[in-house]
C-alpha positions, 0 to 999 in steps of 0.5 A: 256080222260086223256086231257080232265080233265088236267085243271080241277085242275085250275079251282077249285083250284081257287075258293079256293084260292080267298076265302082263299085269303080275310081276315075277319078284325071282325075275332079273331086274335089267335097267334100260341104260344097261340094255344100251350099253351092251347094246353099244359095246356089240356094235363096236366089237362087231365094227373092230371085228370088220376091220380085223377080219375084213371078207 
């Protein structure tokens, strides 16, 4: 039993590595240091929203 789902894994891994493989060129492009910063700046909006609102 344990043979018969040995190549399993292959095959559909497959699939998605094609599919992830092909790059949309109409896709935004976000840069990494954005993603942060944006990440930062709502954690310090939510930080100051604390301090104002406090519950």
């Amino acid at each position: 039993m344990a043979g018969e789902k040995r190549g399993e894994g292959f095959h559909s891994a497959a699939g998605l590595i094609r599919y992830f493989d092909q790059e949309d060129e109409k896709a935004p492009k976000i840069p990494p240091w954005l993603v942060v910063a944006l990440g930062a700046v709502i954690g310090v909006a939510v930080i100051i929203a604390g301090w104002q609102w406090p519950v």
